[in-house]
N, C-alpha and C positions, 0 to 999 in steps of 0.2 A: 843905388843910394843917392848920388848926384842927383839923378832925377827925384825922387821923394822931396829931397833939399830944397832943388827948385836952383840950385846951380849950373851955372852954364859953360860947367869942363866937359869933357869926354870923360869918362867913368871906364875902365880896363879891368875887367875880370876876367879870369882865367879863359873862359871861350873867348872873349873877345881877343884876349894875348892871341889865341891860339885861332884864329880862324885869319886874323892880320896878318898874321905868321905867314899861314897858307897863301894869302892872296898877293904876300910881298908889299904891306899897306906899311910897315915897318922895320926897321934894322934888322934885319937879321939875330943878333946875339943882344938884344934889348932885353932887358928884365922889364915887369911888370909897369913899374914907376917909371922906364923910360919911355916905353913907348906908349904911356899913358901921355907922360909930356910932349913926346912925337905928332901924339893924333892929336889932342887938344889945339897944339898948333897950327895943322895941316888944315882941319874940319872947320868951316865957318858956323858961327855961331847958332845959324839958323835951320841947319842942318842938324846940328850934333842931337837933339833927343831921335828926332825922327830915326837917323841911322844908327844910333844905338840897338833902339826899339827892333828894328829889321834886322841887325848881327845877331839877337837874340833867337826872335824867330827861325832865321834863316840857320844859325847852331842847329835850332831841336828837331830842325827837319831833315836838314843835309847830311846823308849817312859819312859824307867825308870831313863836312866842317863838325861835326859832332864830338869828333875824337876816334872814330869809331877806323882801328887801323888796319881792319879786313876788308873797309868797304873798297867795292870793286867798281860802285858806280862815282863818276864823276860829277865837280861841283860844277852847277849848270850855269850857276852863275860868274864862277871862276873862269870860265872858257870866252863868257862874252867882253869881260874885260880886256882878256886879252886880245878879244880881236880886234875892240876899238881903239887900245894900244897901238895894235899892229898897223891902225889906221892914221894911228897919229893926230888922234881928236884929244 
């Protein structure tokens, strides 16, 4: 809806709570509206539609960021984060 608005927060719906969740983008025990505050200030401005857009996507396709809590395949994109973590970039 931010985006329709033409405002330039980060927008936090329930996949996006829920896929941050997963990738450790936010507290842990954050409800909705904090880690709505969380990312809005973490996400530079000129990013934040773009990556919205892509959490979206990337939900409806990823058996594991989807919600879906059988899946056995891993988020592809989870793993490379953490390698460039592990890199320290």
């Amino acid at each position: 809806m931010s985006i329709c608005l033409q405002r330039q927060s980060f927008a936090v719906d329930t996949h996006i709570h829920l896929i941050t969740g997963l990738w450790g983008w936010r507290p842990k025990d954050a409800s909705r509206e904090k880690a709505q505050a969380h990312l809005d200030a973490m996400i530079p401005v000129e990013l934040k539609f773009a990556l919205h857009y892509l959490f979206i996507v990337h939900g409806r396709e990823c058996p594991q960021c989807c919600g879906n809590a059988n899946a056995k395949a891993l988020c592809e994109f989870k793993q490379e984060v953490k390698k460039i973590e592990a890199r320290g970039v």
